[in-house]
PDB file with SEQRES, HELIX, SHEET and CRYST1 records, atoms N, CA, C and O in Angstrom:
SEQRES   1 A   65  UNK UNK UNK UNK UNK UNK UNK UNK UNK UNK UNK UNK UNK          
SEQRES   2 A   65  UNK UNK UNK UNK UNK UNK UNK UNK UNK UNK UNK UNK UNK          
SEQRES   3 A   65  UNK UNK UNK UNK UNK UNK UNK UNK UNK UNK UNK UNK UNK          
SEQRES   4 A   65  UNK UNK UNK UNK UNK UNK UNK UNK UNK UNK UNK UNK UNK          
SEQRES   5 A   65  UNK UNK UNK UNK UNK UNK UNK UNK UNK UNK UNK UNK UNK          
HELIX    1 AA1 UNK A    5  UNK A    7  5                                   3    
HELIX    2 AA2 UNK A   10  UNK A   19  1                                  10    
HELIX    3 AA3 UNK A   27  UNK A   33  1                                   7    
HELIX    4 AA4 UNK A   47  UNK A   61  1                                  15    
CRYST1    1.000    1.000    1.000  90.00  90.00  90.00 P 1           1          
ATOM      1  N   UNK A   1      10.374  15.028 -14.202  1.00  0.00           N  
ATOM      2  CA  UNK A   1      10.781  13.732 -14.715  1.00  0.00           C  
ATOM      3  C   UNK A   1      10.381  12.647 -13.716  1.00  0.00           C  
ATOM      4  O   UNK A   1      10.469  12.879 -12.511  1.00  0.00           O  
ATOM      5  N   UNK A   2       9.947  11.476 -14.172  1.00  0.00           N  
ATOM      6  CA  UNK A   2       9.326  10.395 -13.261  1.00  0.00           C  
ATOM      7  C   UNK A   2      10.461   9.497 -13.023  1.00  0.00           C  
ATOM      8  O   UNK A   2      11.204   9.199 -13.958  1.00  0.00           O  
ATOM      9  N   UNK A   3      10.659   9.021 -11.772  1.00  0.00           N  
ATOM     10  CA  UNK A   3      11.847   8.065 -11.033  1.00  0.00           C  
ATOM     11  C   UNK A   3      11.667   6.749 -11.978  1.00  0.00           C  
ATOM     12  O   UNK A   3      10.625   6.410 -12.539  1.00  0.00           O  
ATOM     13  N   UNK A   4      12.733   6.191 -12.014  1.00  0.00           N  
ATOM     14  CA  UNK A   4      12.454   4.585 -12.182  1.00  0.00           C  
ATOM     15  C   UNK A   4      12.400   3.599 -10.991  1.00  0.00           C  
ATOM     16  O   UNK A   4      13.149   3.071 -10.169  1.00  0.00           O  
ATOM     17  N   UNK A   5      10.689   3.659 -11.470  1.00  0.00           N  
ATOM     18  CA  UNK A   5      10.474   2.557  -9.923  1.00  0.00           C  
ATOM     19  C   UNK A   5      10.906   1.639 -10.481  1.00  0.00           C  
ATOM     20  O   UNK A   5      12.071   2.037 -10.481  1.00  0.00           O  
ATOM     21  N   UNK A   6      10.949   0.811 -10.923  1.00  0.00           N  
ATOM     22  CA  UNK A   6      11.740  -0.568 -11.068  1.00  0.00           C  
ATOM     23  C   UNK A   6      13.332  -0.736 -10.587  1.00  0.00           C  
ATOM     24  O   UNK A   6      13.699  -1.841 -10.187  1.00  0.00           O  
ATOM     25  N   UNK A   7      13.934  -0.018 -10.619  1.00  0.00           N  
ATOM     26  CA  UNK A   7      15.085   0.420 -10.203  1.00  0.00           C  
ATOM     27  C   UNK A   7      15.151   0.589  -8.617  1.00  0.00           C  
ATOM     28  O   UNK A   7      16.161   0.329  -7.963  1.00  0.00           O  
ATOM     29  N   UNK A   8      13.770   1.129  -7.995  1.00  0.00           N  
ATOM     30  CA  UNK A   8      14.084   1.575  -6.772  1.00  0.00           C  
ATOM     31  C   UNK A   8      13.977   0.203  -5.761  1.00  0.00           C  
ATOM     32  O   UNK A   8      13.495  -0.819  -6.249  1.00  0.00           O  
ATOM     33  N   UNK A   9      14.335   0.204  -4.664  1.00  0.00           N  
ATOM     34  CA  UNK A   9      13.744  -1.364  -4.000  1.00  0.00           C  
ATOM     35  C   UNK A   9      12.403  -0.962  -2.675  1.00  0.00           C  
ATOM     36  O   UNK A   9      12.073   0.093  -2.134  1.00  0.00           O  
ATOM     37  N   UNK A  10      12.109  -1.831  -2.600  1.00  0.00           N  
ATOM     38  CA  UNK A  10      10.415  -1.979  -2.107  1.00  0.00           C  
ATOM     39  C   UNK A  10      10.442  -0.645  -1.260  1.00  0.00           C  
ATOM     40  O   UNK A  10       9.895   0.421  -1.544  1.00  0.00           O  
ATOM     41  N   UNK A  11      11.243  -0.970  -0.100  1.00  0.00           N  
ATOM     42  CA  UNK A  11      11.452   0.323   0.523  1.00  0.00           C  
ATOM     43  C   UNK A  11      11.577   1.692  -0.059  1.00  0.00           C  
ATOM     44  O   UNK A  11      10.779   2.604   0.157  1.00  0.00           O  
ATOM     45  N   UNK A  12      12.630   1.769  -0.809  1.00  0.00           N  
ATOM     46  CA  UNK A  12      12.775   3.398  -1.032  1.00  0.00           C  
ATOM     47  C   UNK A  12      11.328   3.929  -1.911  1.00  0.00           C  
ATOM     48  O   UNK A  12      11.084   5.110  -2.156  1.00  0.00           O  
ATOM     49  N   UNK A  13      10.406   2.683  -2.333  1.00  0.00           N  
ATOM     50  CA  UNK A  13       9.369   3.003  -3.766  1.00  0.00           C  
ATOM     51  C   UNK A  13       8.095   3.131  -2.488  1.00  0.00           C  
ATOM     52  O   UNK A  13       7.185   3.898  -2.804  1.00  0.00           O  
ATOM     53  N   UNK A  14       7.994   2.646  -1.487  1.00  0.00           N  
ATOM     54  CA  UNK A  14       7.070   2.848  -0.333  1.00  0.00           C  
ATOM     55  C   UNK A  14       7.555   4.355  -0.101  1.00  0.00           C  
ATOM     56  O   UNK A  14       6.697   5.145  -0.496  1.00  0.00           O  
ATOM     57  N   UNK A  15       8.252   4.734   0.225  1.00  0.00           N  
ATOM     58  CA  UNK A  15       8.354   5.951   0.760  1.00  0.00           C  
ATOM     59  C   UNK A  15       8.317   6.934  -0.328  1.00  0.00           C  
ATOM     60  O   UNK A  15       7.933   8.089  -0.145  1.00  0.00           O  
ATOM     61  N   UNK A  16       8.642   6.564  -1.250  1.00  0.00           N  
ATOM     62  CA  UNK A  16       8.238   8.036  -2.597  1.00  0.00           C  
ATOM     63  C   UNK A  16       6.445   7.794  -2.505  1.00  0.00           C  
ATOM     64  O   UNK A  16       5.828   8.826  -2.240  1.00  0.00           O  
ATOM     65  N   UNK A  17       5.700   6.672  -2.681  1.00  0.00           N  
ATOM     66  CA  UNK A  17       5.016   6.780  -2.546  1.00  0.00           C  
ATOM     67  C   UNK A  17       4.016   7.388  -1.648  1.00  0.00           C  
ATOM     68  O   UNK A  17       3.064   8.084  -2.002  1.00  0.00           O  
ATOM     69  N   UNK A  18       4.479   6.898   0.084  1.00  0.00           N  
ATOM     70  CA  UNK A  18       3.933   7.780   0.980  1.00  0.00           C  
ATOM     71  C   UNK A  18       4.472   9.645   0.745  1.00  0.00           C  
ATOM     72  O   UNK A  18       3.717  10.544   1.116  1.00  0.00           O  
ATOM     73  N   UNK A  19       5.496   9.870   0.260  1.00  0.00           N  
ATOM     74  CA  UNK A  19       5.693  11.498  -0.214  1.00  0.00           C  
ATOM     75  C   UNK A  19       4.935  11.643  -1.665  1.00  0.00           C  
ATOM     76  O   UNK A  19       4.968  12.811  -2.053  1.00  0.00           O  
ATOM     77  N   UNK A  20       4.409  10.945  -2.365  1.00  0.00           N  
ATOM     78  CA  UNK A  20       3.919  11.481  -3.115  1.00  0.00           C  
ATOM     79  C   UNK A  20       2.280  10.672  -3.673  1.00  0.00           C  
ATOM     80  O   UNK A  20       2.246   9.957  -4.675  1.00  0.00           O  
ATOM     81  N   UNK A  21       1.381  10.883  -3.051  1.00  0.00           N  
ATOM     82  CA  UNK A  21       0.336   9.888  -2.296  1.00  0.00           C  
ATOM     83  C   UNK A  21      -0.659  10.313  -4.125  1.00  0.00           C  
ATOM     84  O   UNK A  21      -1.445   9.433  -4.476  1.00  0.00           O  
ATOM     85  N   UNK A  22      -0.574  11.156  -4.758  1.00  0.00           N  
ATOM     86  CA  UNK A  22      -0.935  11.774  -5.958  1.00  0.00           C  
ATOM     87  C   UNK A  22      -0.331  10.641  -6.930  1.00  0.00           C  
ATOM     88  O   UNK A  22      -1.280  10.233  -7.599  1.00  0.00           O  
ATOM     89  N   UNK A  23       0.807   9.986  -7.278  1.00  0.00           N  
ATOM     90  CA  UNK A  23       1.358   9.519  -8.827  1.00  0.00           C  
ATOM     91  C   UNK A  23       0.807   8.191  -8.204  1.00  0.00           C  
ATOM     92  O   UNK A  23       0.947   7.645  -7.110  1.00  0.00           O  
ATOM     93  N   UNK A  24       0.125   7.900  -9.347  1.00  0.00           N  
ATOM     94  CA  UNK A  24      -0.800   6.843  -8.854  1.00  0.00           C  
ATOM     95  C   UNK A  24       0.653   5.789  -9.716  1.00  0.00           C  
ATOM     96  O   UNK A  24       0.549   4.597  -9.428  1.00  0.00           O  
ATOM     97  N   UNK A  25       1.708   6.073 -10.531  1.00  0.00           N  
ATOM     98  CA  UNK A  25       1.745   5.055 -11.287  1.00  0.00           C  
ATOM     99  C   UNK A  25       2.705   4.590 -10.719  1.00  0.00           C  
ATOM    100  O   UNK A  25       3.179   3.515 -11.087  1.00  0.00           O  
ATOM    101  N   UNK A  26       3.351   5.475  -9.420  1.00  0.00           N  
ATOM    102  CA  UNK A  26       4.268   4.723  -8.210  1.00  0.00           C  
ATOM    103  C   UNK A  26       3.400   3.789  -7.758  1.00  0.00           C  
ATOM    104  O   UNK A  26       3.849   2.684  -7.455  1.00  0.00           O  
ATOM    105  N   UNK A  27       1.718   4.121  -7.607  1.00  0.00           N  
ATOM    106  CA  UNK A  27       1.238   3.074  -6.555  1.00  0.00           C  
ATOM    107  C   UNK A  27       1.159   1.906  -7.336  1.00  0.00           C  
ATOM    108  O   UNK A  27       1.306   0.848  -6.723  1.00  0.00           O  
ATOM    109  N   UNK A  28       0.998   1.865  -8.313  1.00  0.00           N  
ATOM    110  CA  UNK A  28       0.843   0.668  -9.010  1.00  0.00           C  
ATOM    111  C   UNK A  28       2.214  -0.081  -9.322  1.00  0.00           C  
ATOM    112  O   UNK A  28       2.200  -1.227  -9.771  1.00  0.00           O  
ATOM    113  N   UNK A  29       3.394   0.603  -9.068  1.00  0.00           N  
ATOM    114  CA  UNK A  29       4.204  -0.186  -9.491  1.00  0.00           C  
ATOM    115  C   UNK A  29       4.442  -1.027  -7.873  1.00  0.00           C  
ATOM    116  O   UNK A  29       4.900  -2.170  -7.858  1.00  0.00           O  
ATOM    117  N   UNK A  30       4.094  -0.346  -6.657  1.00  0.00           N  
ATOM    118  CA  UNK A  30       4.163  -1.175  -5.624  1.00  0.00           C  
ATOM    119  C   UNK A  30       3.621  -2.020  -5.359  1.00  0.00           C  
ATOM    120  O   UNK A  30       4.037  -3.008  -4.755  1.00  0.00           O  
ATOM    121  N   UNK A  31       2.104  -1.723  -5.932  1.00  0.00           N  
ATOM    122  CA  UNK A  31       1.266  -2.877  -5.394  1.00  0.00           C  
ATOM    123  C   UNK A  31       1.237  -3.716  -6.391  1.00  0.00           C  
ATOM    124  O   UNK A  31       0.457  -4.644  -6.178  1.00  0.00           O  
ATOM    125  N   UNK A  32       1.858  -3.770  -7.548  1.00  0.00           N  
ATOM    126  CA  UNK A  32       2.605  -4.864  -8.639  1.00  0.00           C  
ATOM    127  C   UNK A  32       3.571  -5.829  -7.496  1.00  0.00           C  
ATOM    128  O   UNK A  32       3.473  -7.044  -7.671  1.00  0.00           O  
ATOM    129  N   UNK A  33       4.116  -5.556  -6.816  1.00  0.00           N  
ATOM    130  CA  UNK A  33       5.367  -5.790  -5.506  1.00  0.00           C  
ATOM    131  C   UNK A  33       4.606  -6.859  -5.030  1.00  0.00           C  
ATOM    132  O   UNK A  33       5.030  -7.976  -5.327  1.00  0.00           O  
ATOM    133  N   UNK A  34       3.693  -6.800  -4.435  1.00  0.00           N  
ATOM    134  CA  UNK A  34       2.927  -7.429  -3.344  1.00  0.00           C  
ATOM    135  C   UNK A  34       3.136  -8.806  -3.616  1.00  0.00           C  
ATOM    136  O   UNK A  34       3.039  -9.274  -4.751  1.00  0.00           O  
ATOM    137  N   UNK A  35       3.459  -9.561  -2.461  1.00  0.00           N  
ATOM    138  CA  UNK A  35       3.736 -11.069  -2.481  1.00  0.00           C  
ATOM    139  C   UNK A  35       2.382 -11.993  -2.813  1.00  0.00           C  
ATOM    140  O   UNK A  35       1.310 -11.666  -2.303  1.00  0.00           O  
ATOM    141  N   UNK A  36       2.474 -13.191  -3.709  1.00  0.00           N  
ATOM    142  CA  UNK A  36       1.339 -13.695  -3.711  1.00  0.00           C  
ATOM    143  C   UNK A  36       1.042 -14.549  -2.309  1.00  0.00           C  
ATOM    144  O   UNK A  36      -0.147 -14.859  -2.236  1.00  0.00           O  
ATOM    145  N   UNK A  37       1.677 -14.907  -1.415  1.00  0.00           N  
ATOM    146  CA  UNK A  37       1.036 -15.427  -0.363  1.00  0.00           C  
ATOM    147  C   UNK A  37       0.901 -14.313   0.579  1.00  0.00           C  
ATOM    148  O   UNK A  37       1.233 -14.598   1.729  1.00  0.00           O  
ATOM    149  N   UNK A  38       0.473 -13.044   0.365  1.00  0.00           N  
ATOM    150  CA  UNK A  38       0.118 -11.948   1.138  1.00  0.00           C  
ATOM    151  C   UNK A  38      -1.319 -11.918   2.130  1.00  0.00           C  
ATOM    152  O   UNK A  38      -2.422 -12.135   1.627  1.00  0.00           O  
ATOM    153  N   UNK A  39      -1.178 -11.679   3.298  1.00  0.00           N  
ATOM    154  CA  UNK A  39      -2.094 -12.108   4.343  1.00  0.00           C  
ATOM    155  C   UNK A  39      -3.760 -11.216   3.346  1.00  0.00           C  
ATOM    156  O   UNK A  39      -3.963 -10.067   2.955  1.00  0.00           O  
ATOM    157  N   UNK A  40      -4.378 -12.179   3.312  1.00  0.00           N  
ATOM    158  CA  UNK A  40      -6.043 -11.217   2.837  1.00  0.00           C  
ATOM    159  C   UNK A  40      -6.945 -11.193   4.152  1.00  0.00           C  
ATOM    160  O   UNK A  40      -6.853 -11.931   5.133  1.00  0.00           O  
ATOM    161  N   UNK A  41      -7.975  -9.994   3.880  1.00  0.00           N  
ATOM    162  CA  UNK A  41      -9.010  -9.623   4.906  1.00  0.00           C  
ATOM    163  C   UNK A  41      -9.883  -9.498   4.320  1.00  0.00           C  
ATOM    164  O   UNK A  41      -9.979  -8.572   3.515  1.00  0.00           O  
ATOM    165  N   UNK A  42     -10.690 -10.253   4.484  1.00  0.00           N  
ATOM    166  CA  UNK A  42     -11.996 -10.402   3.905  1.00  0.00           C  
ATOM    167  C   UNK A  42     -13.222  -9.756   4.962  1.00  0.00           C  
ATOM    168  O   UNK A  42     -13.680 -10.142   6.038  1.00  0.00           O  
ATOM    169  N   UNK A  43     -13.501  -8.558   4.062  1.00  0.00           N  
ATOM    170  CA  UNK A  43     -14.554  -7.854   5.730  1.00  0.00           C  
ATOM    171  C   UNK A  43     -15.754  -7.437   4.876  1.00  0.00           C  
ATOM    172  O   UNK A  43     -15.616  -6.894   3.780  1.00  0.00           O  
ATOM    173  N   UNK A  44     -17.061  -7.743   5.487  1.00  0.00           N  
ATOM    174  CA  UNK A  44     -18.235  -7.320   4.842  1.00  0.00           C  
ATOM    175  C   UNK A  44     -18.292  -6.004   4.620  1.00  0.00           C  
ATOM    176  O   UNK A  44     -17.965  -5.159   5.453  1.00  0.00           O  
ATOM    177  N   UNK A  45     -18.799  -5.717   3.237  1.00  0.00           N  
ATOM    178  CA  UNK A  45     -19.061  -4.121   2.728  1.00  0.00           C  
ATOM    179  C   UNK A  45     -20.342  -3.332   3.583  1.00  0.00           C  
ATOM    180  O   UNK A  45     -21.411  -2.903   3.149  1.00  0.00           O  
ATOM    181  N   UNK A  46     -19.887  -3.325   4.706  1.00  0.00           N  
ATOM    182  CA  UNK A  46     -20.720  -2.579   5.777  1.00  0.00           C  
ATOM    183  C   UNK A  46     -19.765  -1.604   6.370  1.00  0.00           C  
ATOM    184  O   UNK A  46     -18.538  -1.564   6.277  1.00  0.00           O  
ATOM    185  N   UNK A  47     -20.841  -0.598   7.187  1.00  0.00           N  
ATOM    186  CA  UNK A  47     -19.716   0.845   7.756  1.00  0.00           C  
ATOM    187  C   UNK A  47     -18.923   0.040   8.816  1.00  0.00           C  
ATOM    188  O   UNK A  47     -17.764   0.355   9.084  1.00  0.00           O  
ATOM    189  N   UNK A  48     -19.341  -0.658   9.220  1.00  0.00           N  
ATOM    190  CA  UNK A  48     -18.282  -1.729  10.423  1.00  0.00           C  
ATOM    191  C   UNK A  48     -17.136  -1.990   9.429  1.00  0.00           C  
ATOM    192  O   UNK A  48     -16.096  -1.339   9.323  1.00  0.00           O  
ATOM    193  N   UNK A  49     -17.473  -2.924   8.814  1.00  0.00           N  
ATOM    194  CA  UNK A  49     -16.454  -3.555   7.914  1.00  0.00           C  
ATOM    195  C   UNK A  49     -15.486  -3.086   7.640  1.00  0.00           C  
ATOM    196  O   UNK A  49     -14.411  -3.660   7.815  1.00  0.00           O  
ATOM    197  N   UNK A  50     -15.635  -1.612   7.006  1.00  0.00           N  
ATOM    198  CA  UNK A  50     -15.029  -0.455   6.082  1.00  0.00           C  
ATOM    199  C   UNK A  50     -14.168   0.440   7.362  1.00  0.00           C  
ATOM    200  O   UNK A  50     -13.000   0.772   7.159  1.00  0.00           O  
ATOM    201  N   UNK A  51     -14.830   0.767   8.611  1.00  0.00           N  
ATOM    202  CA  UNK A  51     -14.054   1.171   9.345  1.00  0.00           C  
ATOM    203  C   UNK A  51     -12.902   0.269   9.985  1.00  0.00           C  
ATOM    204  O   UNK A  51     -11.806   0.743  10.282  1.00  0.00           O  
ATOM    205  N   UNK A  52     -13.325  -1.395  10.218  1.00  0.00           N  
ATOM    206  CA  UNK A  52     -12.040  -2.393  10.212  1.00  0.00           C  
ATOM    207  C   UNK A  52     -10.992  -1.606   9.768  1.00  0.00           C  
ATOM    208  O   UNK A  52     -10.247  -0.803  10.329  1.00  0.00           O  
ATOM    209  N   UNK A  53     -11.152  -2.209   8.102  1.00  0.00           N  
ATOM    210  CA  UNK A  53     -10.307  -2.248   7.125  1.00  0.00           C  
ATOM    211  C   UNK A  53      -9.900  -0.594   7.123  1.00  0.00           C  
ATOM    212  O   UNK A  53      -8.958  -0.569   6.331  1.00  0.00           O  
ATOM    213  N   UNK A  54     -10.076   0.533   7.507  1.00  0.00           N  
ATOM    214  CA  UNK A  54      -9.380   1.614   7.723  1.00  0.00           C  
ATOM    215  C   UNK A  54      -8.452   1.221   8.824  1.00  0.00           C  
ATOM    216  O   UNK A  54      -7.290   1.050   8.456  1.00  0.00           O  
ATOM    217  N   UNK A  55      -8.676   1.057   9.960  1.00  0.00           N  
ATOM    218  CA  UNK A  55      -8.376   0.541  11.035  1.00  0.00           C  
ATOM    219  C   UNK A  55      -6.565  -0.233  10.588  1.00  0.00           C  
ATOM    220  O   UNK A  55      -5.487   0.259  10.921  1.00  0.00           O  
ATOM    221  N   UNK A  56      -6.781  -1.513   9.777  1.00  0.00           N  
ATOM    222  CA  UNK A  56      -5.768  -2.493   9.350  1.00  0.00           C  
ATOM    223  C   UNK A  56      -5.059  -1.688   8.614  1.00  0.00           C  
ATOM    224  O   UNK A  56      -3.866  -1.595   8.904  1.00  0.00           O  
ATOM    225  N   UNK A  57      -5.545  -0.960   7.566  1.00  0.00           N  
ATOM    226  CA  UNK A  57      -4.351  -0.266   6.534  1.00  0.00           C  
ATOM    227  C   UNK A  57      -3.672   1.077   7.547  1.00  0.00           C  
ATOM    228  O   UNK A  57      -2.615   1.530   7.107  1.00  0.00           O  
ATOM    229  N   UNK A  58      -4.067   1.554   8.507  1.00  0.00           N  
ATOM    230  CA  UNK A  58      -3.813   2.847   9.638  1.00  0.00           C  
ATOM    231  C   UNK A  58      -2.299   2.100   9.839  1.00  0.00           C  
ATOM    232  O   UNK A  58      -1.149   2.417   9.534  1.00  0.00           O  
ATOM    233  N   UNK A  59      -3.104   0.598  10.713  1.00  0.00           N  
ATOM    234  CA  UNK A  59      -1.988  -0.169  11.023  1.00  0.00           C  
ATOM    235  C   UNK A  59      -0.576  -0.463  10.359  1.00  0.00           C  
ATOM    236  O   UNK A  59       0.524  -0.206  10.849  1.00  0.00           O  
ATOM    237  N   UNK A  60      -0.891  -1.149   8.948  1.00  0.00           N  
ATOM    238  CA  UNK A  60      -0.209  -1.678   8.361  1.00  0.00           C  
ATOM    239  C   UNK A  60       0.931  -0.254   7.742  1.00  0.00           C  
ATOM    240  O   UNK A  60       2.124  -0.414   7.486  1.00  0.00           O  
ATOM    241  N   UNK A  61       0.229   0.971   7.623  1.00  0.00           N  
ATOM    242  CA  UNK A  61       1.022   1.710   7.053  1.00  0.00           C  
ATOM    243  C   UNK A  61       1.963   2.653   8.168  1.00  0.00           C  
ATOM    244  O   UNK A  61       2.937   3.358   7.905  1.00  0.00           O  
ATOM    245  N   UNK A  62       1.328   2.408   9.463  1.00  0.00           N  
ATOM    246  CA  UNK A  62       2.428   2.833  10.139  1.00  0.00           C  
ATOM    247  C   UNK A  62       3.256   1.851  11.309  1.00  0.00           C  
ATOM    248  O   UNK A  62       3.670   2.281  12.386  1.00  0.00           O  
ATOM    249  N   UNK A  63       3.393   0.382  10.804  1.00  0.00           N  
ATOM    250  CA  UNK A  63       4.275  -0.234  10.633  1.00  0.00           C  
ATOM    251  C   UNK A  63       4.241  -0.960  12.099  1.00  0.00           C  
ATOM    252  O   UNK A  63       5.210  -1.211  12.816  1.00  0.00           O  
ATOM    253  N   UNK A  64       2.855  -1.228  12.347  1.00  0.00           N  
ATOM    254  CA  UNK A  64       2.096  -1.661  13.509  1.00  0.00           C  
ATOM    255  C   UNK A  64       1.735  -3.253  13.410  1.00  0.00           C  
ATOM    256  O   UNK A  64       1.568  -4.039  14.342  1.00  0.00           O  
ATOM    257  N   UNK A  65       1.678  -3.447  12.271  1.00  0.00           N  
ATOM    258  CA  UNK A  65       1.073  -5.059  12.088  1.00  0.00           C  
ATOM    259  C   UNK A  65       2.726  -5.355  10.589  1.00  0.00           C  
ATOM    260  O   UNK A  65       2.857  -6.438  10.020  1.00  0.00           O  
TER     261      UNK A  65                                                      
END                                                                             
């Protein structure tokens, strides 16, 4: 049976998500979440770029930035 993310709050729906990295339709209900004045990174589609932006989300998901 699937949780009610709407029900859950940002936090507890981040962490089902990081335990369950597969139900994509948790991810979408989080990144539905996302604030519209949310910081953007704009990085050229180069292997530099792409390793950045691994780099920032490494960060961001273990609670570094």
């Amino acid at each position: 049976m699937t949780p009610d993310f709407e029900s859950m709050s940002k936090a507890d729906l981040r962490t089902y998500v990081l335990e369950h990295r597969e139900d994509l339709e948790a991810l979408r209900s989080l990144m539905s979440r996302r604030s519209p004045n949310a910081v953007r990174y704009n990085f050229p589609d180069t292997e530099e770029g792409q390793a950045q932006m691994r780099e920032i989300l490494r960060r961001k998901i273990n609670g570094e930035l």
